[in-house]
N, CA, C and O atoms as a GROMACS GRO file, in nm:
protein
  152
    1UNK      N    1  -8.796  -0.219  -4.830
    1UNK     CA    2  -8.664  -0.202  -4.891
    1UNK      C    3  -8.664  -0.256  -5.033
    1UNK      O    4  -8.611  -0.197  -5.127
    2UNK      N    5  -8.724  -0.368  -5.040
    2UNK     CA    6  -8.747  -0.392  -5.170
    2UNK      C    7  -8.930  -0.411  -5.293
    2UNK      O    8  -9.022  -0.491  -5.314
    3UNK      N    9  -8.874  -0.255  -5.340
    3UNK     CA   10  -9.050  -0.259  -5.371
    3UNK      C   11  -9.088  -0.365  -5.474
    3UNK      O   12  -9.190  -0.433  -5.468
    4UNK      N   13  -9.033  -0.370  -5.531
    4UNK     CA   14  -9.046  -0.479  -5.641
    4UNK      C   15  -9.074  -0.656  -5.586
    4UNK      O   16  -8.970  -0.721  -5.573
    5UNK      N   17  -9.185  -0.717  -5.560
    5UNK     CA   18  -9.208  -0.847  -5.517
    5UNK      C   19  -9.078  -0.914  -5.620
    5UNK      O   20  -8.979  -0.946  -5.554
    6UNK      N   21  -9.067  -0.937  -5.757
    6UNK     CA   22  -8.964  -0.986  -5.819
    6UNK      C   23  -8.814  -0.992  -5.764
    6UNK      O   24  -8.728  -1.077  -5.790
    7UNK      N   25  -8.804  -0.868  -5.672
    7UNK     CA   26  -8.622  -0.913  -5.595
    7UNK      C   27  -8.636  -0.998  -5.517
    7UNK      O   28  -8.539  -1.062  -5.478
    8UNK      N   29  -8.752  -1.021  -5.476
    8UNK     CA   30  -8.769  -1.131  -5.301
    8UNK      C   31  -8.677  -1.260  -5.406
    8UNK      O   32  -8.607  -1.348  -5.355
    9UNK      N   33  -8.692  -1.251  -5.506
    9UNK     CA   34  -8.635  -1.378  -5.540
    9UNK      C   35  -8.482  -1.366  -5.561
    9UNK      O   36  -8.418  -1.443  -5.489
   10UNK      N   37  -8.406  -1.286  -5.643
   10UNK     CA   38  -8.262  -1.263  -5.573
   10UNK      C   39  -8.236  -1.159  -5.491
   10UNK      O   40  -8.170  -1.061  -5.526
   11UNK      N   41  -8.294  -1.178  -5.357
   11UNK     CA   42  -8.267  -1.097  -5.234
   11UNK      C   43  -8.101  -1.111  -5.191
   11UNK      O   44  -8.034  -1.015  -5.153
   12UNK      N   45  -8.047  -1.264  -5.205
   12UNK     CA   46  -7.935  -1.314  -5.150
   12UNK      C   47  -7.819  -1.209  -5.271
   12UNK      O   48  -7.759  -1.118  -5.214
   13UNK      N   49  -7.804  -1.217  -5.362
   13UNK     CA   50  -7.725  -1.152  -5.478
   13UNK      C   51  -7.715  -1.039  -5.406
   13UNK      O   52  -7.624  -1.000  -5.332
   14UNK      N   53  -7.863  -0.969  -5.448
   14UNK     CA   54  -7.866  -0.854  -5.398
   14UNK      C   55  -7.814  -0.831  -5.222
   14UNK      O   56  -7.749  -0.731  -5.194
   15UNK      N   57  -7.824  -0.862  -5.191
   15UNK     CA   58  -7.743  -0.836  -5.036
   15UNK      C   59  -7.613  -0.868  -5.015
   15UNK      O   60  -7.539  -0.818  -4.930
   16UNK      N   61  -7.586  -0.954  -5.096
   16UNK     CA   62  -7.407  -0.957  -5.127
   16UNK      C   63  -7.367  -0.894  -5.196
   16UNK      O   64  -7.244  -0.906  -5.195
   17UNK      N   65  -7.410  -0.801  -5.285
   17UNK     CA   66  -7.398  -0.705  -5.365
   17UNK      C   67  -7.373  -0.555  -5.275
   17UNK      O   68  -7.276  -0.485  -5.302
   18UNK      N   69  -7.448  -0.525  -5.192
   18UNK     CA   70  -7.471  -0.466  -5.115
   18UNK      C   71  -7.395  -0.449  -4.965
   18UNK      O   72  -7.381  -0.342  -4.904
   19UNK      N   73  -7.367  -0.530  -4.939
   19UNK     CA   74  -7.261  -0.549  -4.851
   19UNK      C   75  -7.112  -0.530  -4.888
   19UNK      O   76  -7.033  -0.456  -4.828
   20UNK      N   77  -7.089  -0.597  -4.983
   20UNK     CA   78  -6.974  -0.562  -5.014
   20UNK      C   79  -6.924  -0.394  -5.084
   20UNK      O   80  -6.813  -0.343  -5.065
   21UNK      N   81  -7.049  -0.325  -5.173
   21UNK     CA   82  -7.049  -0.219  -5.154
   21UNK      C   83  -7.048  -0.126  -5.023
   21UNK      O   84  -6.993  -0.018  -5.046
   22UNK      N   85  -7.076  -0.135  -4.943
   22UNK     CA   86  -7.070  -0.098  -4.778
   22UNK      C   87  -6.955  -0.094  -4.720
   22UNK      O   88  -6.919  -0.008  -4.640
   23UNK      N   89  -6.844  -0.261  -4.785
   23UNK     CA   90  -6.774  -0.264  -4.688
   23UNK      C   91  -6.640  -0.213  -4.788
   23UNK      O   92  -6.530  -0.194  -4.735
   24UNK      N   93  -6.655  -0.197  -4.908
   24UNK     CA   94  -6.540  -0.106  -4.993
   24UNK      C   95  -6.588   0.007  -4.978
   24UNK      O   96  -6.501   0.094  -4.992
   25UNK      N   97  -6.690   0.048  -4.954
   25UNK     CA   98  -6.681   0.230  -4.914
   25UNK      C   99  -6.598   0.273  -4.756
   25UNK      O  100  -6.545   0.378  -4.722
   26UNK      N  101  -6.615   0.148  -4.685
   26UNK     CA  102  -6.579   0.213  -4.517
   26UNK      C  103  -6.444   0.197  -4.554
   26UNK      O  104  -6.367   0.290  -4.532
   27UNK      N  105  -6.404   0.097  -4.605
   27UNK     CA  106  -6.237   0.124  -4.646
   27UNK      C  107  -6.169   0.213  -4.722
   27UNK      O  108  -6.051   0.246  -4.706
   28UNK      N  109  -6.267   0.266  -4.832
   28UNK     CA  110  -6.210   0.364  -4.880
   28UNK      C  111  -6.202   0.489  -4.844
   28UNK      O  112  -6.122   0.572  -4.888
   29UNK      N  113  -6.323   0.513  -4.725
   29UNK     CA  114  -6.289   0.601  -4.654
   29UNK      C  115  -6.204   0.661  -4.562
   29UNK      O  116  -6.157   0.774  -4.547
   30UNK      N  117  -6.192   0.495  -4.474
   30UNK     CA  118  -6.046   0.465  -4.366
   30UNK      C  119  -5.950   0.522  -4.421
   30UNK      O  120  -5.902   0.614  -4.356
   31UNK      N  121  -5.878   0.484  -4.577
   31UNK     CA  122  -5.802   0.485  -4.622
   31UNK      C  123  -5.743   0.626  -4.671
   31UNK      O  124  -5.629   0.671  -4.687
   32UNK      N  125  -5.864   0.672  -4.685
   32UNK     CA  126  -5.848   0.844  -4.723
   32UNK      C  127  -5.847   0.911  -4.574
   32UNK      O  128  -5.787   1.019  -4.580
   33UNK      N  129  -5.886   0.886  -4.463
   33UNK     CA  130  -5.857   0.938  -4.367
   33UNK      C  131  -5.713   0.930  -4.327
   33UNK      O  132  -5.647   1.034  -4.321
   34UNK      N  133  -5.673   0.844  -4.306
   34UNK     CA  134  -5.566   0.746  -4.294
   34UNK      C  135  -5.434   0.903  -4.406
   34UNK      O  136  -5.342   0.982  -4.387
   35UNK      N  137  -5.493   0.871  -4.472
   35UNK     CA  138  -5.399   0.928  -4.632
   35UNK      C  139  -5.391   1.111  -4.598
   35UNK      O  140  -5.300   1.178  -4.646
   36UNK      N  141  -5.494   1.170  -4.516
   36UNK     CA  142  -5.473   1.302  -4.516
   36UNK      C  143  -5.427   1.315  -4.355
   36UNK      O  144  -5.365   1.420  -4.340
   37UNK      N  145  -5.435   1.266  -4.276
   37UNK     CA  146  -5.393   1.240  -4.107
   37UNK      C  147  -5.274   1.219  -4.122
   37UNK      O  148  -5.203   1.216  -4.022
   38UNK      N  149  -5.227   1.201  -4.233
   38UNK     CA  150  -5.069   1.090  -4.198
   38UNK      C  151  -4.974   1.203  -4.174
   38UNK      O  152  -4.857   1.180  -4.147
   0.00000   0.00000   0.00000
C-alpha cells in the first residue's frame, strides 16, 4: 500500500488523512441519498 519506504515514516498522518477522507465521503453519500429519497 505504501510503495515508497519514506511514508513508513508518516504512515500515522497519512492514515488519518485517509480515514477521514473515507468517512466524509460515506456521509456525503448518506446525505445525497437521504436528499433524493426524501
Amino acid at each position: 500500500m505504501y510503495p515508497l519506504p519514506l511514508e513508513q515514516h508518516g504512515t500515522y498522518p497519512i492514515e488519518i488523512l485517509g480515514t477521514s477522507v473515507l468517512v466524509v465521503s460515506v456521509v456525503l453519500t448518506i446525505a445525497w441519498l437521504v436528499y433524493l429519497y426524501r
